[in-house]
C-alpha positions as semicolon CSV with decimal commas, in nm:
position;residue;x (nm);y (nm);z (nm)
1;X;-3,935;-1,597;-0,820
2;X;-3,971;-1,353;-0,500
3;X;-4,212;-1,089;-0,522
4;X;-3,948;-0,832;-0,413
5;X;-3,887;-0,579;-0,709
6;X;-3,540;-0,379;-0,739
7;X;-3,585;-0,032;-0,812
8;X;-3,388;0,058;-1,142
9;X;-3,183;0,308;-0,906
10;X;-3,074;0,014;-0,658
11;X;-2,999;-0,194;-0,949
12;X;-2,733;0,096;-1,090
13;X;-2,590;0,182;-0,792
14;X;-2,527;-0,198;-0,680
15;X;-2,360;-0,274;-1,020
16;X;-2,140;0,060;-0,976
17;X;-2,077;-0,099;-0,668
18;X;-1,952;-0,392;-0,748
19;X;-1,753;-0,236;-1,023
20;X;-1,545;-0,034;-0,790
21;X;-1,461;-0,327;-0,571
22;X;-1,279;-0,443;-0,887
23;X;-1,142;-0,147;-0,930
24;X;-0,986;-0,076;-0,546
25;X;-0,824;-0,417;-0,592
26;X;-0,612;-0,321;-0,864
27;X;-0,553;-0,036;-0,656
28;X;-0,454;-0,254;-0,381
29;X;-0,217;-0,400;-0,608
30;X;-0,050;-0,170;-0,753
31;X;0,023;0,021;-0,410
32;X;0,149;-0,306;-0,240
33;X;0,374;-0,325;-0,575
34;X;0,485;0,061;-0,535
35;X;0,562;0,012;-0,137
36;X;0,739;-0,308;-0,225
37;X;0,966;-0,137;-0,493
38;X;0,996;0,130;-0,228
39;X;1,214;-0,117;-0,022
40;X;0,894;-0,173;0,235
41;X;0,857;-0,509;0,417
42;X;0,536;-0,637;0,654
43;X;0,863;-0,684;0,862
44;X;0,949;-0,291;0,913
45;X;0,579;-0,217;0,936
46;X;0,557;-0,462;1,240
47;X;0,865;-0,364;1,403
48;X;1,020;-0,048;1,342
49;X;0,849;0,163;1,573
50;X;0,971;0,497;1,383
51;X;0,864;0,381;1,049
52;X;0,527;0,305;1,221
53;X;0,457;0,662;1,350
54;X;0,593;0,835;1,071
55;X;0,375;0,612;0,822
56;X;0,073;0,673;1,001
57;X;0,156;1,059;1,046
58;X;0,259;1,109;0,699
59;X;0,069;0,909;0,525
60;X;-0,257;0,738;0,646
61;X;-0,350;1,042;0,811
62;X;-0,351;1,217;0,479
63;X;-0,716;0,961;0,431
64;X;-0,894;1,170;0,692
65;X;-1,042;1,476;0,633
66;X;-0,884;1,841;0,693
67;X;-1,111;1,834;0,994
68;X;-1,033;1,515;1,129
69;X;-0,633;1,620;1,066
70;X;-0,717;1,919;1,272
71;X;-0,902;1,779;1,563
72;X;-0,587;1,528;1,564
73;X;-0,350;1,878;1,593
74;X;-0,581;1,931;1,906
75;X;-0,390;1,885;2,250
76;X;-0,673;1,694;2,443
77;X;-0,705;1,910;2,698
78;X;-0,844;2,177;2,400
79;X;-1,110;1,946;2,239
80;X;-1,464;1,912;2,285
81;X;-1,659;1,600;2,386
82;X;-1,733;1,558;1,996
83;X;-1,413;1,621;1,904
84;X;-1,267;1,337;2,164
85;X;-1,516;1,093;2,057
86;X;-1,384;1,194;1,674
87;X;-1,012;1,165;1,777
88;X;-1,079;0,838;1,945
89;X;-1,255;0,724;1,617
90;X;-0,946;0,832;1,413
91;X;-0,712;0,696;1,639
92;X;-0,874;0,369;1,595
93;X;-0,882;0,407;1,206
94;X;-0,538;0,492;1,193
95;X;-0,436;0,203;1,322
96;X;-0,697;0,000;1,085
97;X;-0,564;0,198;0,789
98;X;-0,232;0,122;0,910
99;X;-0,298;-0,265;0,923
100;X;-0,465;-0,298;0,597
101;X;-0,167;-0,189;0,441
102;X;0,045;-0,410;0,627
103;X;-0,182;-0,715;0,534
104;X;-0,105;-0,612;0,162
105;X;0,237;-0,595;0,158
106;X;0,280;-0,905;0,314
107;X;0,035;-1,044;0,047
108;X;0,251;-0,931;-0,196
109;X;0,559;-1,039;-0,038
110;X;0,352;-1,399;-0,058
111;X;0,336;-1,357;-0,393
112;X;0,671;-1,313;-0,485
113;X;0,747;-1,619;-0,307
114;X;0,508;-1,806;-0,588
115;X;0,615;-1,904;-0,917
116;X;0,500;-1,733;-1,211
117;X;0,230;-2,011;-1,260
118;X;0,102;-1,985;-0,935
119;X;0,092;-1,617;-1,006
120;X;-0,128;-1,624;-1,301
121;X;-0,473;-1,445;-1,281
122;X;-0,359;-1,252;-1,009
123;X;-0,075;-1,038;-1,157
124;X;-0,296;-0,694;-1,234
125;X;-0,088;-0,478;-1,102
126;X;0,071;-0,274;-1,409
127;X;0,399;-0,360;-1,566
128;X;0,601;-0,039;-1,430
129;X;0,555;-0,104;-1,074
130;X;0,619;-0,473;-1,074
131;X;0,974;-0,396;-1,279
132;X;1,035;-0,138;-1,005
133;X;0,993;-0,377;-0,769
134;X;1,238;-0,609;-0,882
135;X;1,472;-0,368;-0,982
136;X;1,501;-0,277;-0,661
137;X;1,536;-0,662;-0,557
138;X;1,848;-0,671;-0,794
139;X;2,020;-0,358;-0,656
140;X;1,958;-0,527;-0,322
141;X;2,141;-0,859;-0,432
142;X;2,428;-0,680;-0,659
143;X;2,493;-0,515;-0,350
144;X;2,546;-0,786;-0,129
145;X;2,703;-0,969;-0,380
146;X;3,092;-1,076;-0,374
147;X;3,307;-1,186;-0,607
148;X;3,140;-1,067;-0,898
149;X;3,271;-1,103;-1,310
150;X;3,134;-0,766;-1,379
151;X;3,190;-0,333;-1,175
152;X;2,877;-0,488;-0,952
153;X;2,925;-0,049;-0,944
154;X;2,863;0,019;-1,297
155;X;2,582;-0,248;-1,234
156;X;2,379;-0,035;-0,957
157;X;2,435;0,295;-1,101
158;X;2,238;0,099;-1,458
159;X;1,953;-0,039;-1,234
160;X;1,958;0,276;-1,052
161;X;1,924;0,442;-1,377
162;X;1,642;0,210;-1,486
163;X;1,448;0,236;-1,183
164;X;1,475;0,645;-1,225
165;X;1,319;0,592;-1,580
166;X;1,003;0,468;-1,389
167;X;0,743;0,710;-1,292
């Protein structure tokens, strides 16, 4: 055994740790699920250039801090030498941020290629966001569908209805 002796602090704090790795992948999870149901696809991240700089703007900017937010506001010409080395920082976590997310939803768009076996283990996000999810799917499809036996109207407006019932 190594003569190397873990303080009872380093011990706690590693465990915690590891603890809230578990717990930021169900996060990851359930977000994916909730930008899925949301109608996002890796595909519009990637390519719609709007969607892109209105995500970022709106939404992984909101992971910086009020400073960081307000040294973005900055024109450059008004910032300090700090505050450009900050904003350069920033710029390059936005578009970090902005690719992790991406890499998600395409994992979960992976996923719901898979078969329910396949899925197994893996399915922890929680039951309302993966029925959002499909719900949406099915709008999607009654939609596009023709010929239908059934008001493929009175259809949506249900699933419409059901998705509203999810928080």
């Amino acid at each position: 055994m190594s003569a190397i002796k873990l303080a009872e602090a380093t011990v706690s704090f590693l465990v915690e740790t590891l603890k809230a790795e578990v717990s930021v992948a169900k996060r990851w999870v359930k977000s994916r699920d909730m930008l899925r149901a949301d109608g996002v696809t890796s595909e519009v991240m990637a390519n719609d250039e709007d969607f892109r700089k209105t995500f970022k703007s709106e939404v992984v900017m909101l992971s910086f801090t009020v400073a960081e937010q307000k040294i973005m506001a900055k024109p450059h010409t008004a910032l300090s030498d700090e505050e450009k080395i900050t904003k350069r920082w920033v710029q390059q976590q936005l578009g970090s941020r902005y690719a992790k997310v991406q890499a998600h939803v395409k994992k979960a768009e992976d996923e719901e290629k898979e078969t329910e076996e396949e899925r197994g283990a893996r399915r922890v996000a929680d039951m309302a966001s993966r029925l959002k999810r499909d719900l949406t799917a099915w709008i999607a499809k009654v939609e596009k569908a023709e010929k239908v036996t059934f008001s493929a109207v009175e259809m949506v407006k249900c699933l419409k209805a059901a998705s509203a019932l999810i928080k």
